[in-house]
TIRO-2110 file (N, C-alpha, C; in Angstrom, 1 decimal):
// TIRO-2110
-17.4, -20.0, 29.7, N, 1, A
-18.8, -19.8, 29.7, CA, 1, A
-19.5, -20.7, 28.7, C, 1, A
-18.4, -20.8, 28.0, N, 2, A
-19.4, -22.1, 26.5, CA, 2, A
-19.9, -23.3, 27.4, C, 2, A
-18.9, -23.5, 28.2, N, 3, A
-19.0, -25.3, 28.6, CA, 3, A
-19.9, -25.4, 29.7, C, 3, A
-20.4, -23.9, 30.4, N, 4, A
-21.6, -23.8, 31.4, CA, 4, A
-22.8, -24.1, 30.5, C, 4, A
-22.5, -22.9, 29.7, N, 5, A
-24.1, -23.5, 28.5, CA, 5, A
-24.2, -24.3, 28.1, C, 5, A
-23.2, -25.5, 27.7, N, 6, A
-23.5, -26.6, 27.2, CA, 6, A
-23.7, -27.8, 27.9, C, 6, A
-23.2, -27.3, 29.3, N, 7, A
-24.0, -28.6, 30.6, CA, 7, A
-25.7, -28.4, 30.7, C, 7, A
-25.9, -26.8, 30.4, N, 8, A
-27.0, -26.6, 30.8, CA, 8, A
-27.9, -26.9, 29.7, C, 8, A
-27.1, -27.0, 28.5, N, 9, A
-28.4, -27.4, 27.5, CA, 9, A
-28.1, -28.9, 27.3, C, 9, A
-27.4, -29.5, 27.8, N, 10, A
-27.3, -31.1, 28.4, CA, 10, A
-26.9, -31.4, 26.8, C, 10, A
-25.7, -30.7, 26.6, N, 11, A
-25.3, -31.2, 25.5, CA, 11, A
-24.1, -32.0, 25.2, C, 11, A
-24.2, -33.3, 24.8, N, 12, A
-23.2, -34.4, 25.2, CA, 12, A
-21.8, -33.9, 24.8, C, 12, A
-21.6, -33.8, 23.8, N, 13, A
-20.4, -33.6, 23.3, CA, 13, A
-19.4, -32.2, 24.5, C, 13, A
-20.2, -31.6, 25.1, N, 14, A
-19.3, -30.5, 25.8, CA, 14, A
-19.4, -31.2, 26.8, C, 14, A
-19.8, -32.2, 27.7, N, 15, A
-19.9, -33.2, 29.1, CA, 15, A
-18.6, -34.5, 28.9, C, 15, A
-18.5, -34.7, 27.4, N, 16, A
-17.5, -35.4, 26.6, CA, 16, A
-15.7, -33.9, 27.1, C, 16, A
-16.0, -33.4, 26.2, N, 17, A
-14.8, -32.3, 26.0, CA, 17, A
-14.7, -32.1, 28.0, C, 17, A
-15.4, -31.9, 28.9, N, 18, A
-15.1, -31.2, 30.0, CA, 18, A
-14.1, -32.8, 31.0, C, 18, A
-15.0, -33.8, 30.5, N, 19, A
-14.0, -35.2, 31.1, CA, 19, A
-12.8, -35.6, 30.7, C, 19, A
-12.4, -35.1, 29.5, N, 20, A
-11.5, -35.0, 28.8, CA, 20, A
-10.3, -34.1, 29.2, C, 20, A
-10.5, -33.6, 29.7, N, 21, A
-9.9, -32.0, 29.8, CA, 21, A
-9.7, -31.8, 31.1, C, 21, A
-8.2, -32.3, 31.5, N, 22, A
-7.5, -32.3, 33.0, CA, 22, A
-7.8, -30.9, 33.7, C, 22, A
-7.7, -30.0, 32.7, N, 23, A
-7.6, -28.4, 33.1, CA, 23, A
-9.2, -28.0, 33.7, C, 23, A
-10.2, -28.5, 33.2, N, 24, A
-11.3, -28.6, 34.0, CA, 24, A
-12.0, -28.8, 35.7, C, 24, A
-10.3, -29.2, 35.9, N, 25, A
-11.3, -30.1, 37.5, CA, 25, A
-11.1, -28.8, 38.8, C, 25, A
-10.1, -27.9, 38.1, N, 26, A
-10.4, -26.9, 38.7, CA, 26, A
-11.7, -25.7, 38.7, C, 26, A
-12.0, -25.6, 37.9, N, 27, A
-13.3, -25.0, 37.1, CA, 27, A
-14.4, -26.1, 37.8, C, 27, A
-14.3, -26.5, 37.8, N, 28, A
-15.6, -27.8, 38.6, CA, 28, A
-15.8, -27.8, 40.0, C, 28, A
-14.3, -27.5, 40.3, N, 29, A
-14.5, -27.5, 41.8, CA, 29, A
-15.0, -26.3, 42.6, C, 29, A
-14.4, -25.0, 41.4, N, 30, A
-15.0, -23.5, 42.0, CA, 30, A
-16.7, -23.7, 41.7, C, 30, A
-17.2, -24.3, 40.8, N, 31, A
-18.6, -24.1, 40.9, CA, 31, A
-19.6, -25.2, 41.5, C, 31, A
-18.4, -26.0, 42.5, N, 32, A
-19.0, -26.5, 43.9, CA, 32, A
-19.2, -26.2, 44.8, C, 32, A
-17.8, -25.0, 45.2, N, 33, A
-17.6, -24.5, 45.8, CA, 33, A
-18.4, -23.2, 46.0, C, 33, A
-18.9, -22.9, 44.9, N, 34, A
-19.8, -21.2, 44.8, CA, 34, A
-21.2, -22.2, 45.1, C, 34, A
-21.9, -23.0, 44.4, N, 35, A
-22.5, -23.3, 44.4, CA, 35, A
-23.2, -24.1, 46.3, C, 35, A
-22.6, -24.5, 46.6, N, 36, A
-22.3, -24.9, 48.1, CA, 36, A
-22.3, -23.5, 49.1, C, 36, A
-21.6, -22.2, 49.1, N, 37, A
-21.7, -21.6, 49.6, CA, 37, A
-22.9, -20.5, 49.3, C, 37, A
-23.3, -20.4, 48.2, N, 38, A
-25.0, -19.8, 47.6, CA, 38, A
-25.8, -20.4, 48.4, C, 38, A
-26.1, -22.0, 48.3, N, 39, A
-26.6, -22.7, 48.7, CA, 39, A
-26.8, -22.8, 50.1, C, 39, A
-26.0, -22.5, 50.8, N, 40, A
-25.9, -22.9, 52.6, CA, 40, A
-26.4, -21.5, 52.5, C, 40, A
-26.0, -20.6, 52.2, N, 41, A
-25.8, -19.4, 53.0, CA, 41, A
-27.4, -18.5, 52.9, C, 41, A
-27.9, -19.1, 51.3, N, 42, A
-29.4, -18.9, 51.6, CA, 42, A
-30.4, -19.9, 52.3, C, 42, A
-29.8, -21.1, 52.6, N, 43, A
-30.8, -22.0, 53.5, CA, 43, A
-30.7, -21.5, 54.7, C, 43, A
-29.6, -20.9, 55.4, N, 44, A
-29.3, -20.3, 56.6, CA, 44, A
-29.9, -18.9, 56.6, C, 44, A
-29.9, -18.2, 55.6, N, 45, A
-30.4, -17.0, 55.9, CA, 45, A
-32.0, -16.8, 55.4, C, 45, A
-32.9, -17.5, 54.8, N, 46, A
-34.0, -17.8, 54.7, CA, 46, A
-34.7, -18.8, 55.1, C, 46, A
-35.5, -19.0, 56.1, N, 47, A
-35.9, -20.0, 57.2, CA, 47, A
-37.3, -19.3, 57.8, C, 47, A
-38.0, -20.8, 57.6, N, 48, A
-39.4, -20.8, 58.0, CA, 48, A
-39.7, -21.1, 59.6, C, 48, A
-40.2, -21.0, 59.9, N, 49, A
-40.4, -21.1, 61.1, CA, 49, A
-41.3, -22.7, 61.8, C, 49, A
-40.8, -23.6, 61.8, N, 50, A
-41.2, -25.3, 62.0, CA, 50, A
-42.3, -25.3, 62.7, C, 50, A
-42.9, -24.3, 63.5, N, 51, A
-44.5, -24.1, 63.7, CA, 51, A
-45.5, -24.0, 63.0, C, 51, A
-45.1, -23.2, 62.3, N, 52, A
-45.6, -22.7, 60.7, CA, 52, A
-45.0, -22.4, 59.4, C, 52, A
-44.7, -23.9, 59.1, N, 53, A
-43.7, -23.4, 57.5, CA, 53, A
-44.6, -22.2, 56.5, C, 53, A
-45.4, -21.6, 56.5, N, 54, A
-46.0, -21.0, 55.5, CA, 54, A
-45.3, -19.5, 56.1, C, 54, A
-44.8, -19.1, 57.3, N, 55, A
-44.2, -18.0, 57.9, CA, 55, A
-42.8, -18.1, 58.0, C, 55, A
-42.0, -17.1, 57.3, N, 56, A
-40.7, -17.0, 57.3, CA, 56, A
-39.9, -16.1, 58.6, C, 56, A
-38.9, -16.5, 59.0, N, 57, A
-38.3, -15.9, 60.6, CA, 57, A
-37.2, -15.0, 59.4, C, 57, A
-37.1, -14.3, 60.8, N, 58, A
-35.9, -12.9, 60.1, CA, 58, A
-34.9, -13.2, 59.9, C, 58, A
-34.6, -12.7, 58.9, N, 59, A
-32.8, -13.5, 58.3, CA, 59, A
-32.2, -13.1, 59.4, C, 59, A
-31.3, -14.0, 59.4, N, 60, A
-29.8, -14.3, 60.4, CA, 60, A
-28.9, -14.6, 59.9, C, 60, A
-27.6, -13.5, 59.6, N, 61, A
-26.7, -13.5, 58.8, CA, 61, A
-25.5, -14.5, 59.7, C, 61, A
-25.7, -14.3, 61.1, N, 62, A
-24.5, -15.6, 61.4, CA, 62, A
-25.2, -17.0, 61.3, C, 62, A
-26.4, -16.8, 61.2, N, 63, A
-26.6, -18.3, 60.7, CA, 63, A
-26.6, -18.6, 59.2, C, 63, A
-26.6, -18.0, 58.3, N, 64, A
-26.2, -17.8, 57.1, CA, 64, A
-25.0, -18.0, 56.8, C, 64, A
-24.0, -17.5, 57.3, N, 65, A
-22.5, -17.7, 57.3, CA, 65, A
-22.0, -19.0, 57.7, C, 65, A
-22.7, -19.8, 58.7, N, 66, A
-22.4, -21.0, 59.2, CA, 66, A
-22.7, -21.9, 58.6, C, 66, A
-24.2, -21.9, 58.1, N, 67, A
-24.6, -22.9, 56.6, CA, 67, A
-23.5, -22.5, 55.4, C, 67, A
-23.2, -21.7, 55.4, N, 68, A
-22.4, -21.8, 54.1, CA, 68, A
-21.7, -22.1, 54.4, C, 68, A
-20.7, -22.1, 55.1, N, 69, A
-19.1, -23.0, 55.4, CA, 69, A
-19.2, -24.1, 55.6, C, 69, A
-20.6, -24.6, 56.8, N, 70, A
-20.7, -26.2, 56.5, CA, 70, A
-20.9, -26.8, 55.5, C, 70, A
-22.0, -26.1, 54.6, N, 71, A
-22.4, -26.9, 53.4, CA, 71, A
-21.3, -27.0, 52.7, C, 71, A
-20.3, -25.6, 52.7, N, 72, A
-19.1, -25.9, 51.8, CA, 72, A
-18.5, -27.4, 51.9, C, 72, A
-17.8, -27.5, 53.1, N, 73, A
-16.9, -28.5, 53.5, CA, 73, A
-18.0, -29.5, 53.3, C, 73, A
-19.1, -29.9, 53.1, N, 74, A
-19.9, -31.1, 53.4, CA, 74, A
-20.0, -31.7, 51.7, C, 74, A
-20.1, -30.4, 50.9, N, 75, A
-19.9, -30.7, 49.5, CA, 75, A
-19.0, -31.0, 48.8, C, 75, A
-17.9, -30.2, 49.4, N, 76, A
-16.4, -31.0, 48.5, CA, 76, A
-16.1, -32.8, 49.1, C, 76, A
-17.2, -32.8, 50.3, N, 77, A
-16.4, -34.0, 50.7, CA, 77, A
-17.1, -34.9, 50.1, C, 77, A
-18.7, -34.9, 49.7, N, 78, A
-19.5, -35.6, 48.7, CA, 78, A
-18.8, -35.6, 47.3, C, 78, A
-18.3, -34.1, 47.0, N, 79, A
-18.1, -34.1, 45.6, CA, 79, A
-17.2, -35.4, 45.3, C, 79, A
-15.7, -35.7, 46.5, N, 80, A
-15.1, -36.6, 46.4, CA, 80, A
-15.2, -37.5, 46.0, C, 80, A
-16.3, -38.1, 47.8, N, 81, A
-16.5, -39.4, 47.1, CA, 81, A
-17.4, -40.4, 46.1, C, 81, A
-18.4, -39.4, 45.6, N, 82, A
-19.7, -39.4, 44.7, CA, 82, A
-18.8, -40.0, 43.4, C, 82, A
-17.9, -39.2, 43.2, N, 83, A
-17.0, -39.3, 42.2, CA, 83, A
-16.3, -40.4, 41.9, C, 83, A
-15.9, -40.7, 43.3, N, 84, A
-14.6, -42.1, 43.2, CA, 84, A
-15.6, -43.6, 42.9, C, 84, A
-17.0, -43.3, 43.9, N, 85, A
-17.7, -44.5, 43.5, CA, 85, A
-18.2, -44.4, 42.1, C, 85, A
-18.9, -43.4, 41.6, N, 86, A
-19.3, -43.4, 40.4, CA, 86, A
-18.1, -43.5, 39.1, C, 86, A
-16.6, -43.2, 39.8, N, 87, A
-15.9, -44.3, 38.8, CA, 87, A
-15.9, -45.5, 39.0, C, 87, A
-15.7, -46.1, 40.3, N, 88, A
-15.4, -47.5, 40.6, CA, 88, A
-16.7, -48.1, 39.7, C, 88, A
-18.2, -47.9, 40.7, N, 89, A
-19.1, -48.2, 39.8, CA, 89, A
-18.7, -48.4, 38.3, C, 89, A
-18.2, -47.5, 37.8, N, 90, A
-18.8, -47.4, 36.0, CA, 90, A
-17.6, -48.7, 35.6, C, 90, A
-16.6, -48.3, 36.2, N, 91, A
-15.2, -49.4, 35.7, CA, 91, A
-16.0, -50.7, 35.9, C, 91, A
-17.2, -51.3, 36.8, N, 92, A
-17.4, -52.1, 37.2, CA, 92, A
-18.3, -52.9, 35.8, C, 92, A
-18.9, -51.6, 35.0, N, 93, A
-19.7, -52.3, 34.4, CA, 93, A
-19.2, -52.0, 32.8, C, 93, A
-17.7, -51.5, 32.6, N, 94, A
-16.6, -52.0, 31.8, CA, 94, A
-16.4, -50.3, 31.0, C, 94, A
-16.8, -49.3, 31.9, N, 95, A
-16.7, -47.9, 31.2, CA, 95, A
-15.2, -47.4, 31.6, C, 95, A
-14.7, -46.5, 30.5, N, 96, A
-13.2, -46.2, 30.7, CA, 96, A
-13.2, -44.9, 30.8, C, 96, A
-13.0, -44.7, 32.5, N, 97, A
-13.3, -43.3, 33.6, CA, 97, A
-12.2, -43.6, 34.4, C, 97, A
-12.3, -42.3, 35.1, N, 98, A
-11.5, -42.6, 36.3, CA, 98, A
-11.8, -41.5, 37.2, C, 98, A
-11.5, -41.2, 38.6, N, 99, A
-12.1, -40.5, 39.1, CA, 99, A
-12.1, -38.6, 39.1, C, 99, A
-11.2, -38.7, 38.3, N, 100, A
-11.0, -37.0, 37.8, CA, 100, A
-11.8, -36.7, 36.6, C, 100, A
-12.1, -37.7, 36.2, N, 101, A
-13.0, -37.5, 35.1, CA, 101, A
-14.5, -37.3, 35.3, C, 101, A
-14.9, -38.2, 36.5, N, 102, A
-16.1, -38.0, 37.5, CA, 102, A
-16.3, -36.7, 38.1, C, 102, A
-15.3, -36.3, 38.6, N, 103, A
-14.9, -35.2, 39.3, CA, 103, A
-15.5, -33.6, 38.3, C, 103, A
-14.8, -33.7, 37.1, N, 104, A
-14.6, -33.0, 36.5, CA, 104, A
-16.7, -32.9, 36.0, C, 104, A
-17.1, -33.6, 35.6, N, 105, A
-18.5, -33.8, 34.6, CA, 105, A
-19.4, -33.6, 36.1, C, 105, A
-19.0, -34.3, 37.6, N, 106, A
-20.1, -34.2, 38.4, CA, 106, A
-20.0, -32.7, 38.7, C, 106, A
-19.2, -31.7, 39.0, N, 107, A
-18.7, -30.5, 39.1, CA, 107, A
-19.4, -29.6, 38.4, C, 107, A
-19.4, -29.9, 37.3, N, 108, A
-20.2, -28.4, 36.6, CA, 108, A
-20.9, -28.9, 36.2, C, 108, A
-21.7, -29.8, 36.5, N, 109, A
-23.4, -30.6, 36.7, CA, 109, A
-24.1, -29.4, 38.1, C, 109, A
-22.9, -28.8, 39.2, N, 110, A
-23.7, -28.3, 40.0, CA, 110, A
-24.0, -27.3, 39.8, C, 110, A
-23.8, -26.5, 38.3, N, 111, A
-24.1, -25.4, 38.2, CA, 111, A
-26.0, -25.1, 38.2, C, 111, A
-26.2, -26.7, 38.1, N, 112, A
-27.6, -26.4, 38.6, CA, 112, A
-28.7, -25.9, 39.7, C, 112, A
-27.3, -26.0, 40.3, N, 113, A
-28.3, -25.9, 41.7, CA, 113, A
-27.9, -24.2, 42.1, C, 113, A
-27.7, -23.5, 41.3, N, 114, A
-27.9, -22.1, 41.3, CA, 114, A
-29.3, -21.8, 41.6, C, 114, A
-30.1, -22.8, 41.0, N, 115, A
-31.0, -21.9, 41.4, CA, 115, A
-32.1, -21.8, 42.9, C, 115, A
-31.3, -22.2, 43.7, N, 116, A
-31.3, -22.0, 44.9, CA, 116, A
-31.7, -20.4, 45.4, C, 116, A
-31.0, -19.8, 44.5, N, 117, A
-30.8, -18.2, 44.5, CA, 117, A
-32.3, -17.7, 44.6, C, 117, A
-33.3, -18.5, 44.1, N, 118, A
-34.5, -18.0, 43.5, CA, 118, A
-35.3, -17.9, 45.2, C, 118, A
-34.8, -18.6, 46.3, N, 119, A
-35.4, -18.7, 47.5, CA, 119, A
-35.8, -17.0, 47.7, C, 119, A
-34.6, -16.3, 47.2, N, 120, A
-34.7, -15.0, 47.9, CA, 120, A
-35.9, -14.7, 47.6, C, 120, A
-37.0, -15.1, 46.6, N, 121, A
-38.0, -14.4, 46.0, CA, 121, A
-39.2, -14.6, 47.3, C, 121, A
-39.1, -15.6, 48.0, N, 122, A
-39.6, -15.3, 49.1, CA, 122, A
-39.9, -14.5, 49.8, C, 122, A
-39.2, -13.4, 49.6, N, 123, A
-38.9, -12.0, 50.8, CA, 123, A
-39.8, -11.4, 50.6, C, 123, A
-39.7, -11.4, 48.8, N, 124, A
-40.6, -10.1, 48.1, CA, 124, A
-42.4, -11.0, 48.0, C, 124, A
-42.6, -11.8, 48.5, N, 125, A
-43.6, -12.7, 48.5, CA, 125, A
-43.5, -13.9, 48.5, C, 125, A
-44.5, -14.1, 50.2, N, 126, A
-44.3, -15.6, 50.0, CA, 126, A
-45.6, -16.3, 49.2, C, 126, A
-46.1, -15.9, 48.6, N, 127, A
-47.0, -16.8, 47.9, CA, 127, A
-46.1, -17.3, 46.3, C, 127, A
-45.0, -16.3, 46.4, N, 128, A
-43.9, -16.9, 44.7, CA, 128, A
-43.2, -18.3, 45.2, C, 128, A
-43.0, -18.5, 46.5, N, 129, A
-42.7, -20.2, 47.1, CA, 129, A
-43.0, -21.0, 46.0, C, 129, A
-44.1, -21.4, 46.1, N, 130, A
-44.8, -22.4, 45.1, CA, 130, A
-43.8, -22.1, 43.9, C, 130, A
-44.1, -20.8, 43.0, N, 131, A
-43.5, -21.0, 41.8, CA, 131, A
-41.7, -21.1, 41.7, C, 131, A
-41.2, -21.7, 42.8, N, 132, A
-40.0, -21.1, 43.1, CA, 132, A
-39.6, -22.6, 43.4, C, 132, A
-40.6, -23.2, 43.8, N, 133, A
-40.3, -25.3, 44.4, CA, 133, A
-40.5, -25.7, 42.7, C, 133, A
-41.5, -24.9, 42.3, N, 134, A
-42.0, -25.9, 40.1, CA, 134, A
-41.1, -25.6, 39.6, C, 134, A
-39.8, -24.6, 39.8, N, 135, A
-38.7, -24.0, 39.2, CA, 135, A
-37.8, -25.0, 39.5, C, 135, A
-37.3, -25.2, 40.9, N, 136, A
-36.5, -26.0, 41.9, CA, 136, A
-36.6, -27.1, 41.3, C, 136, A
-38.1, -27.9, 41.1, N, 137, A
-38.4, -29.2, 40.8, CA, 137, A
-37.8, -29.5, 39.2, C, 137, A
-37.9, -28.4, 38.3, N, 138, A
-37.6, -28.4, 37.2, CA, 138, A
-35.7, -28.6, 37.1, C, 138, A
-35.2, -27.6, 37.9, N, 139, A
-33.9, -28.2, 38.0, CA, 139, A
-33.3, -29.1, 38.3, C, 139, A
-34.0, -29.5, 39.3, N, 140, A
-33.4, -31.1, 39.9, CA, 140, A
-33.8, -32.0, 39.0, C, 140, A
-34.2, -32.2, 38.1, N, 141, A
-35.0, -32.9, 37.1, CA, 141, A
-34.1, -32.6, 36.5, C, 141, A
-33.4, -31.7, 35.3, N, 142, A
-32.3, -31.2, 34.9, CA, 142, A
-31.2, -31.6, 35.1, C, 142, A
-31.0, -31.5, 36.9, N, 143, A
-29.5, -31.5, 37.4, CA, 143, A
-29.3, -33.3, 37.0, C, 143, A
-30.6, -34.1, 37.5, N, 144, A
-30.1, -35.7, 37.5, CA, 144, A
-29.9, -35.9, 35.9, C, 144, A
-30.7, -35.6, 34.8, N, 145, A
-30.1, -35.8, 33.6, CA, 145, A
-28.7, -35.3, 33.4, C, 145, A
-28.5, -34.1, 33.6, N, 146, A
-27.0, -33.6, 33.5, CA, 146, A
-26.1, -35.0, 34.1, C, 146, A
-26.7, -35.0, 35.5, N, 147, A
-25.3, -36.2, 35.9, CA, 147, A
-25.5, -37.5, 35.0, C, 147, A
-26.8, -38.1, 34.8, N, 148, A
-26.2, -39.1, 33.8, CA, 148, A
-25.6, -39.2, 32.3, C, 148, A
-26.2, -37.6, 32.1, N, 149, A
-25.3, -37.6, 30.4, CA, 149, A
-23.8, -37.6, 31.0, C, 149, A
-23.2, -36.9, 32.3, N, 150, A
-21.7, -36.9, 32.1, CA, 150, A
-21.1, -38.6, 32.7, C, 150, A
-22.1, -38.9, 33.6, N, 151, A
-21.5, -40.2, 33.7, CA, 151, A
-21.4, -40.9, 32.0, C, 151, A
-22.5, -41.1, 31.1, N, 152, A
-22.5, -41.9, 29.9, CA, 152, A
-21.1, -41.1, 29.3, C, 152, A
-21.2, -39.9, 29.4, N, 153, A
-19.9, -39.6, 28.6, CA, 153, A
-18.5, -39.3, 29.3, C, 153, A
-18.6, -39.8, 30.4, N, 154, A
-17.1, -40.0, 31.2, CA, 154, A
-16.7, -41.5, 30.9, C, 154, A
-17.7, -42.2, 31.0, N, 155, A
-17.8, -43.4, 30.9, CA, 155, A
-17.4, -44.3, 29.8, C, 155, A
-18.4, -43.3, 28.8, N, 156, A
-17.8, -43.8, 27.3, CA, 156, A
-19.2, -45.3, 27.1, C, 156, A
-20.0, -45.4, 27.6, N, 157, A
-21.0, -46.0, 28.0, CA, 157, A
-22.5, -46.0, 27.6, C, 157, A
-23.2, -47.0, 27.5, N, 158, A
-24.9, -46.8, 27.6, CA, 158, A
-25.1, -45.7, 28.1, C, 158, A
-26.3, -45.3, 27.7, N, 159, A
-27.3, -44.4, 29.0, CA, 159, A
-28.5, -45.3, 30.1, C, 159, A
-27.9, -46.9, 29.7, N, 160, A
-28.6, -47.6, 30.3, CA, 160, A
-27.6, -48.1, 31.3, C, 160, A
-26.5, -48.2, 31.2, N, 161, A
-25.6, -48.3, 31.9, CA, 161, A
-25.2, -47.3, 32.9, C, 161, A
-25.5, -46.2, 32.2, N, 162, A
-25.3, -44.5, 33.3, CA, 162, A
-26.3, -44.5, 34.6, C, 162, A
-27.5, -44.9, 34.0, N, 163, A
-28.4, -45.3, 35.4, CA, 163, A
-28.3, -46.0, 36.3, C, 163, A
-27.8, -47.2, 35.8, N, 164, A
-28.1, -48.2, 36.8, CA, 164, A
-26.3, -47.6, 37.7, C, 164, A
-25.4, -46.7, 36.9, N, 165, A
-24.7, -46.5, 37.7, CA, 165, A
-24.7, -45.9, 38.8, C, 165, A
-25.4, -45.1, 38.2, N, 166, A
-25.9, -43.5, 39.3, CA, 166, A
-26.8, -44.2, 40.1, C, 166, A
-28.0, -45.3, 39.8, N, 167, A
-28.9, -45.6, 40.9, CA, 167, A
-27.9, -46.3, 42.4, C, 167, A
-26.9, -47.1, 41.7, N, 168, A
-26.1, -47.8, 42.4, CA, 168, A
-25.0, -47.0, 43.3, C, 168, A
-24.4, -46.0, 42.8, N, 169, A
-23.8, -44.8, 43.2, CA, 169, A
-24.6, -44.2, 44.2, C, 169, A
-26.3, -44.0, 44.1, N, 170, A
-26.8, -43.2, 45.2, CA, 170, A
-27.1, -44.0, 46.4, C, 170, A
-27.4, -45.4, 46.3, N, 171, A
-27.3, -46.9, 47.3, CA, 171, A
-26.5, -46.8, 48.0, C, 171, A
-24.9, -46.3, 47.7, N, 172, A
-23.7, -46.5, 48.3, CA, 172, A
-23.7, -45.3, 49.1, C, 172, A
-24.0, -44.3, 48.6, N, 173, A
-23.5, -42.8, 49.0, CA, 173, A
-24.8, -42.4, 50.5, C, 173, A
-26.0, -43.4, 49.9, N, 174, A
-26.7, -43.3, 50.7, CA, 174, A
-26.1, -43.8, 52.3, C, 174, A
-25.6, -45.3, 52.3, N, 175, A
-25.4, -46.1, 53.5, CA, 175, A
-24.2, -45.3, 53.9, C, 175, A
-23.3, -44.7, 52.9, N, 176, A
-22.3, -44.0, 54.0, CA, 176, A
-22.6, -42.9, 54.5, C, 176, A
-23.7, -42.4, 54.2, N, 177, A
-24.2, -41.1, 54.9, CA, 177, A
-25.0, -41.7, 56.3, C, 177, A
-25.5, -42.5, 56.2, N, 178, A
-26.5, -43.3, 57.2, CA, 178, A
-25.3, -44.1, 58.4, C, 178, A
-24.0, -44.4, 57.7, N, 179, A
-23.0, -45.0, 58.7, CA, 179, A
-22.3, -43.6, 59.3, C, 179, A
-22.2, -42.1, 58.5, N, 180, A
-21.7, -41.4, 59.4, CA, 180, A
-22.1, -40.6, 59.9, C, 180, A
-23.7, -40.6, 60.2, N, 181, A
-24.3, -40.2, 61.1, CA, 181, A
-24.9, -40.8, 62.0, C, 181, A
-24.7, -42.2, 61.8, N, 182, A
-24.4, -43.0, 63.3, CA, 182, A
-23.4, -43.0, 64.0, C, 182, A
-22.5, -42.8, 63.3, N, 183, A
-21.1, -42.7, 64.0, CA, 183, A
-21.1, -41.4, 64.8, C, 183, A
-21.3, -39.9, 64.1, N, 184, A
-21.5, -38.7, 64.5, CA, 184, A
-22.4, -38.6, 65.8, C, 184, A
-23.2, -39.1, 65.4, N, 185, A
-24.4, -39.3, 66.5, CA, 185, A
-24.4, -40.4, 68.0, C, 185, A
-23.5, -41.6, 67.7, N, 186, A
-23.0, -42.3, 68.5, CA, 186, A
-21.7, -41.0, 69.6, C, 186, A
-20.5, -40.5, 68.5, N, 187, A
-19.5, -39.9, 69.6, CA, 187, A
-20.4, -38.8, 70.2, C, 187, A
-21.3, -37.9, 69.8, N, 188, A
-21.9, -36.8, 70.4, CA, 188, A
-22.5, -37.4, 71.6, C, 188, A
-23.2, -38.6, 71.5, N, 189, A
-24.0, -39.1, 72.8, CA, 189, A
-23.1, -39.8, 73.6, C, 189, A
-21.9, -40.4, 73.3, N, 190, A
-20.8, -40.5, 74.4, CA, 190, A
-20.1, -39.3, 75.3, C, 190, A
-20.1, -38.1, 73.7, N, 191, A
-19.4, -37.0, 74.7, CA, 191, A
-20.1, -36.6, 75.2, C, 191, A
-21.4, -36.8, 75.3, N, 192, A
-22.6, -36.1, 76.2, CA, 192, A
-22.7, -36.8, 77.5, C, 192, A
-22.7, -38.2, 77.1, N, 193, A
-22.5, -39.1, 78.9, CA, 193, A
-21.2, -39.3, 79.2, C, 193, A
-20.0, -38.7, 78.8, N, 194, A
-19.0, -38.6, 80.0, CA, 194, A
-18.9, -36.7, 80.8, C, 194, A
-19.7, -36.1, 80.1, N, 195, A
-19.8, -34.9, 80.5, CA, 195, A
-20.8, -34.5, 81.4, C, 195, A
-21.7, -35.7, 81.4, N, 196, A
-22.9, -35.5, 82.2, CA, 196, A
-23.9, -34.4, 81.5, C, 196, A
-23.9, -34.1, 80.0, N, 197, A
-25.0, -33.3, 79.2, CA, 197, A
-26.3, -34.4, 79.2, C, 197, A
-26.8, -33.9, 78.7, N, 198, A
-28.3, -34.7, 78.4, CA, 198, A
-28.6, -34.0, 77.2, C, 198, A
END
């Protein structure tokens, strides 16, 4: 519980101690994993209605369950490779990481995105939305410092160097998401014209 508070008060020395610390990468991975399935499972089960985003549709618990297991699998597979480039990257600009160590510091950086949880407050009023996106906004703001203090201290590195890692890290992560949903989107529209779907 120390090393959660100490990500969250973006405190270097415990982002130092967690890349250090082999026994970590399990601990990192369950709060991807919690984090990922919170996450899907309230995007899935709180949904606006694309006619009128200001109106919310009735939860749907099997679409709730399906976001969560996708997001799951979709996160550990980012958590991967987010990690392997953001070591390659850092080795590139002479930091001494490796990808478990990425692994370990990008991992319980996701403890931020708990607060996802706050969606539910929707239910009880949608006019708390707003204060619930300035919350959101405030985390994500949070979450990207967290990742550069643990890249600078996986790294052993600048904080000027941690940036341009992570900017160059999101470049990459970006085009492979853009190549595999071309690809995804390419086989779906093949298996659609040999089946005769439209």
């Amino acid at each position: 519980m120390s090393r959660i508070m100490g990500v969250l008060a973006l405190n270097a020395s415990t982002y130092r101690e967690i890349a250090d610390d082999p026994n970590a990468t399990q601990p990192a991975g369950l709060i991807v994993v919690i984090a990922a399935l919170v996450g899907g499972f309230i995007s899935g089960f709180v949904r606006t209605d694309p006619s009128n985003p200001q109106q919310l549709l009735s939860p749907n618990i099997v679409n709730a369950i399906v976001a969560a297991l996708v997001t799951v699998i979709f996160a550990l597979l980012a958590w991967f490779v987010t990690a392997w480039i953001l070591a390659f990257v850092a080795r590139w600009f002479g930091g001494k990481t490796n990808t478990k160590e990425m692994l370990r510091v990008t991992g319980y950086v996701e403890i931020f995105a708990f607060v996802s949880v706050l969606t539910l407050i929707a239910f009880i009023s949608p006019t708390l939305l707003c204060l619930v996106g300035f919350i959101g906004l405030a985390a994500a703001i949070l979450r990207l410092i967290g990742y550069i203090v643990g890249i600078r201290e996986a790294a052993e590195f600048s904080t000027g160097n941690a940036i341009i890692t992570a900017i160059i890290a999101v470049i990459v992560n970006f085009m492979i998401y853009l190549a595999a949903t071309f690809v995804i989107a390419s086989a779906i529209g093949l298996v659609a014209g040999m089946t005769g779907g439209s």
